[in-house]
N, C-alpha and C positions, 0 to 999 in steps of 0.2 A: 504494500500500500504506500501511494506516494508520500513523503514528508511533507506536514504542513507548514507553511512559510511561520518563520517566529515573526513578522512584523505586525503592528497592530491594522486592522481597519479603519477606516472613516466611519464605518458606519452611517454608508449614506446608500441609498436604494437611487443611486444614479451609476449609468453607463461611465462616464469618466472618471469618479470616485472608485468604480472597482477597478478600473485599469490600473489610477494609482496608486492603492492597496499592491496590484503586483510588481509594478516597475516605477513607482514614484522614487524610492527609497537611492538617497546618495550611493550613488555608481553604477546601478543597475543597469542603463540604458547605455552606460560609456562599455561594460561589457560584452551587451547586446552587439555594439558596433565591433567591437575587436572580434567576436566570435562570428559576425557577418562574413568575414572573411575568411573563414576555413574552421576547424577545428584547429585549438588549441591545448597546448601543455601549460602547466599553472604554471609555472616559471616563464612563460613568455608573455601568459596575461598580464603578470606582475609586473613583468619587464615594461610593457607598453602602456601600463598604467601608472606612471609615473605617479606619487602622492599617496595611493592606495597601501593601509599596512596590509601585513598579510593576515591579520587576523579577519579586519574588515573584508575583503576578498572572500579567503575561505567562508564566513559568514554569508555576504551574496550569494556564492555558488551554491551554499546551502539550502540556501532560502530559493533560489530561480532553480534549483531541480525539485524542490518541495512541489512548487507552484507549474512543475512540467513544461519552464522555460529550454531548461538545458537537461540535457545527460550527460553522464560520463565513461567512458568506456575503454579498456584494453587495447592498447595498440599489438597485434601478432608479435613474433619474435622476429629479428632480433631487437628489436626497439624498447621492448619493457618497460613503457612507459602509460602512462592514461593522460586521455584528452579532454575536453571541454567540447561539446558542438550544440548549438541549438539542434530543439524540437521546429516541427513544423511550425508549433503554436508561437517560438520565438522565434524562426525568420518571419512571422508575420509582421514582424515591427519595424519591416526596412522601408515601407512607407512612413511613418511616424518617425522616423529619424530621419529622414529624406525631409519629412515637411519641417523638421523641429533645424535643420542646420539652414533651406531655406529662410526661414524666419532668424535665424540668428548670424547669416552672411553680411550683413549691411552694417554690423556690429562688431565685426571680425579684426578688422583693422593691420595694424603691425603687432609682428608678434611682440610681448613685454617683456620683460628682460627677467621676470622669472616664470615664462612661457616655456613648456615644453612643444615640439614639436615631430611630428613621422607624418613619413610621406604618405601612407596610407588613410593618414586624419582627411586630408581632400578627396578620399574615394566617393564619399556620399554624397556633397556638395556639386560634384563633378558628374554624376552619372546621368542628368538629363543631357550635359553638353555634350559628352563622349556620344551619348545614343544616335546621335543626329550621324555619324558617323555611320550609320549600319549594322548587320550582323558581324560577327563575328568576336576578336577577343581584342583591344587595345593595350597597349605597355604602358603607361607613363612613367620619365625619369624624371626626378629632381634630385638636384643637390643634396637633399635629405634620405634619397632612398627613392625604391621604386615600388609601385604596388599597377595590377591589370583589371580592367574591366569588360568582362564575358557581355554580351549581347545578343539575347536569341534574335530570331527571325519574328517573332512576335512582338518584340520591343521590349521584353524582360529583360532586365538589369541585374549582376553578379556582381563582388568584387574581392579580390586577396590581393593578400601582403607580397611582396615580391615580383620578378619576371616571370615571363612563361620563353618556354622555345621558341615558340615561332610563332609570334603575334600575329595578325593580320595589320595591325597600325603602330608604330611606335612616334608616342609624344613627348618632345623634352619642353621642358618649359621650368616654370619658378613658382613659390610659393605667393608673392605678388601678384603674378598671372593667375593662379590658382584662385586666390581671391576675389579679382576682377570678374571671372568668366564666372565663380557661384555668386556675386552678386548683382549679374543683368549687367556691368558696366562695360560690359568687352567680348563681341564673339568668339565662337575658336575663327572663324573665318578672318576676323580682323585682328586676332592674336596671332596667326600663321603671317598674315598680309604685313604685320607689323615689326616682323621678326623675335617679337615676343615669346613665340611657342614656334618649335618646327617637327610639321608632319612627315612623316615618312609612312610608304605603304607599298612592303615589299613584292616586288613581282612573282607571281604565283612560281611553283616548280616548271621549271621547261620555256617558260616566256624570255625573254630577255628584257635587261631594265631598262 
């Protein structure tokens, strides 16, 4: 039987009140995004959750498989390790983190000088822009690291930490740019045109460039 979350309720007989009964609570949703991106090992949560102790943490992840946010499970051998991945029920939240960094881009600014930052923090903010791009899988690099964005044929949106092989687009650009294009101030077309960002979009096998 699943673990019931320790956090308290609102105790309000409102749709948005139970939601934030399960993911209101400090960290919750910053989770939600790192685990958006693949499964993870708690040492890398930790790692990308800069300010988070590990007690707090381990408590979250407690509390988000109580409430059948997350699982945990055995990696095969030889890795001997366990991961962290959302349920269905917590990738459902890639819209609400999607709507929650639109609403807080225009806000965003420079980063402060006891800002942490990873390259994969722009993956949500950026996935309307990338989509305009098509199917398939996009790289983006910065400065900071890189993280890819998956693309179906339907217009569904993926996103992990790191490169992949063989992208179909690879983007370089800056966390400035990065800013600009999630806050309506800058297309990618007029980030490309500006020298700001530059697209590349490898030639299939067999074509020449």
């Amino acid at each position: 039987m699943p673990r019931q979350p320790r956090r308290r309720s609102y105790d309000q007989h409102c749709a948005a009140a139970r939601a934030l009964d399960l993911v209101g609570d400090r960290w919750t949703l910053l989770v939600v995004r790192e685990l958006l991106a693949g499964p993870r090992r708690y040492t890398d949560l930790h790692a990308d959750l800069p300010g988070v102790s590990t007690d707090m943490l381990a408590g979250r992840l407690k509390d988000m498989e109580g409430a059948e946010l997350v699982t945990r499970r055995r990696l095969p051998p030889p890795a001997s390790a366990y991961v962290y991945e959302l349920t269905p029920r917590g990738r459902d939240l890639l819209p609400v983190l999607r709507t929650l960094a639109a609403w807080g881009a225009p806000d965003l600014g420079e980063p402060r000088p006891t800002d942490a930052v990873r390259a994969h923090w722009y993956a949500i903010p950026l996935l309307g822009v990338l989509a305009e791009l098509g199917a398939g899988v996009v790289q983006v690099t910065l400065d900071e690291g890189e993280f890819h964005v998956r693309i179906g044929a339907d217009g569904s949106v993926a996103y992990g930490d790191g490169g992949v092989a063989a992208p179909d687009a690879r983007l370089r650009t800056d966390t400035a740019t990065c800013r600009a294009l999630a806050a309506g101030e800058l297309t990618l077309g007029e980030a490309v045109g500006t020298g700001r960002a530059a697209l590349e979009r490898p030639a299939p096998a067999g074509v020449p460039a």
